[in-house]
C-alpha positions as CSV (number, residue, x, y, z in Angstrom):
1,X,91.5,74.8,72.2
2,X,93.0,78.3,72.5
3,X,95.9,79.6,74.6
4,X,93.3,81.4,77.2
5,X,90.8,78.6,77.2
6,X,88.8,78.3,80.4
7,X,90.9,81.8,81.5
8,X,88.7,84.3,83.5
9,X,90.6,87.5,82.8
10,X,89.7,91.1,84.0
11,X,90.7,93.7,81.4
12,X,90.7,97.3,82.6
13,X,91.5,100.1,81.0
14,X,89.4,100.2,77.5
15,X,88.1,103.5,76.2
16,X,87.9,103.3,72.3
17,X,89.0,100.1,69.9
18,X,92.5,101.8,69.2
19,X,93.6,101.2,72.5
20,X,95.9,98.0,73.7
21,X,93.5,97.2,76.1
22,X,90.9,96.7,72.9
23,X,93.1,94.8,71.2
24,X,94.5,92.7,74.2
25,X,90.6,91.7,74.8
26,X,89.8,91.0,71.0
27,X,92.7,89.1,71.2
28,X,92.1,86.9,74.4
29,X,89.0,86.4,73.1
30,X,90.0,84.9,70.2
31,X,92.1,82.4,72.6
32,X,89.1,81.1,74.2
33,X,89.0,83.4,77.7
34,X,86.1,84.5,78.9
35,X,86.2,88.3,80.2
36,X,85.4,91.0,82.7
37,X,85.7,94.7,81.2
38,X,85.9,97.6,83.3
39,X,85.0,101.3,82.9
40,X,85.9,104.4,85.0
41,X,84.2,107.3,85.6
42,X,82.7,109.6,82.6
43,X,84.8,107.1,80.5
44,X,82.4,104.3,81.3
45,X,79.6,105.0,78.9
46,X,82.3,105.6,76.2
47,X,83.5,101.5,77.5
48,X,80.3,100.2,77.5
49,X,79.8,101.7,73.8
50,X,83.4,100.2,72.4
51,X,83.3,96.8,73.9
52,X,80.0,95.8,72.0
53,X,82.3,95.5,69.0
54,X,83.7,92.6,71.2
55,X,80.3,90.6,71.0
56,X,78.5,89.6,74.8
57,X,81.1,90.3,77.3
58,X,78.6,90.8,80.4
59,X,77.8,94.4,82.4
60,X,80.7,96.8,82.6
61,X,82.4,97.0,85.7
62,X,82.4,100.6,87.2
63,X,85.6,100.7,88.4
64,X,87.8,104.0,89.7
65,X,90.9,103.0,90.9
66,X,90.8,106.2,93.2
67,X,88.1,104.9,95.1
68,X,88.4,101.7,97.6
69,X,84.2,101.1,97.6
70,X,84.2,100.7,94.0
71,X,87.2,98.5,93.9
72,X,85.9,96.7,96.8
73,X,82.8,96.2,94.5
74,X,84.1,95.0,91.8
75,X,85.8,92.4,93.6
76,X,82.7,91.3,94.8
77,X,80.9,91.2,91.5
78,X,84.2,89.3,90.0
79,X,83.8,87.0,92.6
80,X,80.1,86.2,91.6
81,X,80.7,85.6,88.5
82,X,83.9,83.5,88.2
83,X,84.4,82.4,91.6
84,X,88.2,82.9,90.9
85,X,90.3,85.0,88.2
86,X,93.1,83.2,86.4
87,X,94.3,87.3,84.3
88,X,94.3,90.8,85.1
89,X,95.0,93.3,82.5
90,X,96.0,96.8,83.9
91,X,96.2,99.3,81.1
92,X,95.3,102.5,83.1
93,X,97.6,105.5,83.5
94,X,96.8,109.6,83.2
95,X,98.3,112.4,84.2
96,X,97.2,115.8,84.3
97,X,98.0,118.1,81.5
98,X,100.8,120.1,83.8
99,X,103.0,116.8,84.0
100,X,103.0,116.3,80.5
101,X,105.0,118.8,78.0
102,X,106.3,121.6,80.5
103,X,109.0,120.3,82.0
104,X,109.8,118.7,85.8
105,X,109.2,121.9,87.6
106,X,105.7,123.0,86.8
107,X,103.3,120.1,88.0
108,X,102.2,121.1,91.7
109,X,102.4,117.9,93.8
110,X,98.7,117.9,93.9
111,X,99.0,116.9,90.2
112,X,102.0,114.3,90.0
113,X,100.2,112.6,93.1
114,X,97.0,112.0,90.8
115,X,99.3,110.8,88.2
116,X,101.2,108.2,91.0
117,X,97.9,107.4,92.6
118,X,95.9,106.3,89.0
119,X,98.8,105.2,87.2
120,X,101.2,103.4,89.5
121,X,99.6,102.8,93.1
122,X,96.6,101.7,91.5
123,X,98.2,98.0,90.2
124,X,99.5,97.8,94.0
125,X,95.5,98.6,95.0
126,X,94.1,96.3,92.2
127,X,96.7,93.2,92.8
128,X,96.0,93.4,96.6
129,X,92.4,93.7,96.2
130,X,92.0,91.1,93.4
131,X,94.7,89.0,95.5
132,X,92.6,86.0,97.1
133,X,90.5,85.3,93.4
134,X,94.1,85.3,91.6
135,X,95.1,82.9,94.6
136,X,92.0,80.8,93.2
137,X,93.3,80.4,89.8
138,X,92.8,77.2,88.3
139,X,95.2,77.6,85.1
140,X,98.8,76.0,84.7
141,X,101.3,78.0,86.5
142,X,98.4,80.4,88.2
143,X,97.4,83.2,87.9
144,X,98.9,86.7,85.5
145,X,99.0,90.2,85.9
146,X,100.4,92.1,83.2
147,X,100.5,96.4,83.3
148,X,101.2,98.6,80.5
149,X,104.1,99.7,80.3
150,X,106.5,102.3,78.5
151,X,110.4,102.1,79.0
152,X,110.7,103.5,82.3
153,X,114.6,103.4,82.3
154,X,115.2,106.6,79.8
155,X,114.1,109.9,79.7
156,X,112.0,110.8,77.2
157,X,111.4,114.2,75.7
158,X,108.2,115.8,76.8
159,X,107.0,112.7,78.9
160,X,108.4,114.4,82.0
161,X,106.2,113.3,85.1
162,X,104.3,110.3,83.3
163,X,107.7,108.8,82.4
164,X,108.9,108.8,86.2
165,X,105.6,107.0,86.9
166,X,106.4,104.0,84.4
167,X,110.0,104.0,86.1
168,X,107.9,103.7,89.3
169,X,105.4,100.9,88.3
170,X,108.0,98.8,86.6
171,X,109.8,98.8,90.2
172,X,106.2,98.0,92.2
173,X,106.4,95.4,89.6
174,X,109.0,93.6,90.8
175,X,108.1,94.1,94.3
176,X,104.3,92.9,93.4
177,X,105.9,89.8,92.0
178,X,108.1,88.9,95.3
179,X,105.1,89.4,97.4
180,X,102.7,87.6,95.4
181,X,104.7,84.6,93.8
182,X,104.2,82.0,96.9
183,X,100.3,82.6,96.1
184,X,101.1,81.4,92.2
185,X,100.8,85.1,90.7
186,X,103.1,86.3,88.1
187,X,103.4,90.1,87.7
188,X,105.0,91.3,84.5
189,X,104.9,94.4,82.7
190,X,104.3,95.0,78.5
191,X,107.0,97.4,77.5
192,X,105.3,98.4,74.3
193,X,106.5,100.8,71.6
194,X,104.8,104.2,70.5
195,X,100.9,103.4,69.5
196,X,98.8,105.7,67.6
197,X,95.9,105.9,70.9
198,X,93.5,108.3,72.2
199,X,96.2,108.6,75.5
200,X,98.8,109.2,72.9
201,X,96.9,112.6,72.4
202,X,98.2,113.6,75.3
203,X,101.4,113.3,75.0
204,X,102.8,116.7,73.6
205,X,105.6,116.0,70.5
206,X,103.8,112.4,70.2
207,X,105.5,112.9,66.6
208,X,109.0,113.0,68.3
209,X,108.4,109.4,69.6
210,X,107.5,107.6,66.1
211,X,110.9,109.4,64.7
212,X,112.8,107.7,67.7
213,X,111.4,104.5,67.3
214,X,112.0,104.4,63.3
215,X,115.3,105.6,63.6
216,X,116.3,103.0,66.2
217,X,114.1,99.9,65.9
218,X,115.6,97.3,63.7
219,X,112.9,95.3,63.2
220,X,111.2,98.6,62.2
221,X,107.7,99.7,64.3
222,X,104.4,101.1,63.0
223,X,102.5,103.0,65.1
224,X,98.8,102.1,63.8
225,X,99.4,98.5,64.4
226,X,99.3,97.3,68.2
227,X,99.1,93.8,67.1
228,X,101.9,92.3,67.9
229,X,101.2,94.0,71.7
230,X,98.2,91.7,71.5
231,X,99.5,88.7,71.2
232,X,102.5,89.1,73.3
233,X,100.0,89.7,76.1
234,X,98.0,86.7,75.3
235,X,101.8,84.7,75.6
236,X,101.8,86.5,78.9
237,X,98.3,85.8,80.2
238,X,99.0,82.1,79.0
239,X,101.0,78.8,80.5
240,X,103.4,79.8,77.9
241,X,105.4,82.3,80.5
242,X,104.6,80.6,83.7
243,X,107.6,80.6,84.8
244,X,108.2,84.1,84.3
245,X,107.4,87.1,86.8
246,X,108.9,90.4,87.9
247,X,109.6,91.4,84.2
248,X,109.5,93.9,81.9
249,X,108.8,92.5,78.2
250,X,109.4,95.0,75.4
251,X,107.5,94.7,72.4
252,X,109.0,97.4,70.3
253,X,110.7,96.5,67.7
254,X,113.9,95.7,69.4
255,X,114.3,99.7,69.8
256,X,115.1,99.4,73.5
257,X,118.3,97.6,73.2
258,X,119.8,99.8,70.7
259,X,122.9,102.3,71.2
């Protein structure tokens, strides 16, 4: 038996097999869960394309975290075919190019709202909407929620709006956690190091980030290998942590506790 056996997990968040979402998937898979993947937008035919290198993992859920009809309807279509869900992965964040690279004082609020609303108020949305199927969980410990995370306590060069989002979500977090842990829900979030991803594109000076990490993890850190994110978030997902919520777990090397 694997860690995830009998696990119904929802994985959001996949866009090409280089992202953590991929690999958390592949991963769980490998641990016996059985999945729901979801897709957003334009993005979706791009999901739908990547996850067949995951085998049979059912019809893509359309899923826009922007709009409450969708996310209403993907509760519904969870709900027929699990009856309950015992994970959900949230691996979704963007921010428009202004918050990225120019500094604090460019983005109009029009644009650092969009980044707040998709990558920060949107594990508030999915947790509340997912709520009474996580409540239904039948695994030891109930039910986990894990977001992607990247150390929200720092400033980072260039990462400007998107890094006061991850300082955001890591506090909803905690505040998730407190609301939902008399229902059996953990909420943790997966501090992981630089990964070579498509959404690392995006970030301008990405290069600036793998010098950081090299210079100060002491384990050392290689940014084509999101492996080790993987299985930490199958430890997460699993019994393992059941006891552990309102979190953040970094899986960077050891980087984030260094002087």
């Amino acid at each position: 038996m694997g860690l995830l056996s009998d696990h119904r997990i929802l994985v959001t968040g996949i866009l090409t097999d280089d992202s953590l979402a991929f690999g958390i998937a592949q991963r769980a898979l490998e641990e016996g869960a059985t999945l729901a993947i979801s897709g957003a937008g334009r993005g979706t035919s791009i999901t739908r394309r990547t996850v067949r290198k995951l085998g049979d993992v059912g019809k893509i859920i359309e899923l826009d975290v922007t709009d409450p009809a969708q996310i209403a309807a993907a509760v519904d279509e969870v709900a027929e075919r699990f009856g309950r869900l015992d994970g959900l992965v949230h691996a979704i964040g963007y921010a428009p190019p202004s918050c990225l690279g120019s500094g604090m004082f460019t983005a109009p609020f029009e644009d650092v709202a969009t980044a707040m609303h998709i990558s920060m108020y949107s594990l508030a949305a999915l947790v509340g909407a997912f709520r009474p199927l996580l409540q239904k969980s039948e695994a030891l410990g109930g039910a986990s929620v894990i977001a992607l995370d990247f150390d929200g306590t720092r400033a980072y060069p260039h990462y400007d709006w998107m890094g006061v989002m991850k300082a955001g979500l890591e506090s909803l977090g905690r505040y998730l956690a407190r609301e939902v842990g008399p229902d059996k829900i953990r909420v943790n979030m997966l501090a992981a190091g630089p990964i070579r991803t498509i959404a690392a594109k995006s970030i301008p000076s990405f290069s600036m980030f793998e010098d950081i990490w090299a210079e100060r993890a002491p384990l050392g850190w290689d940014v084509h290998d999101s492996s080790a994110v993987a299985d930490a978030a199958v430890a997460m997902l699993s019994p393992l942590l059941r006891a552990t919520s309102a979190s953040v777990i970094h899986v960077d090397g050891g980087a984030y506790h260094m002087g």
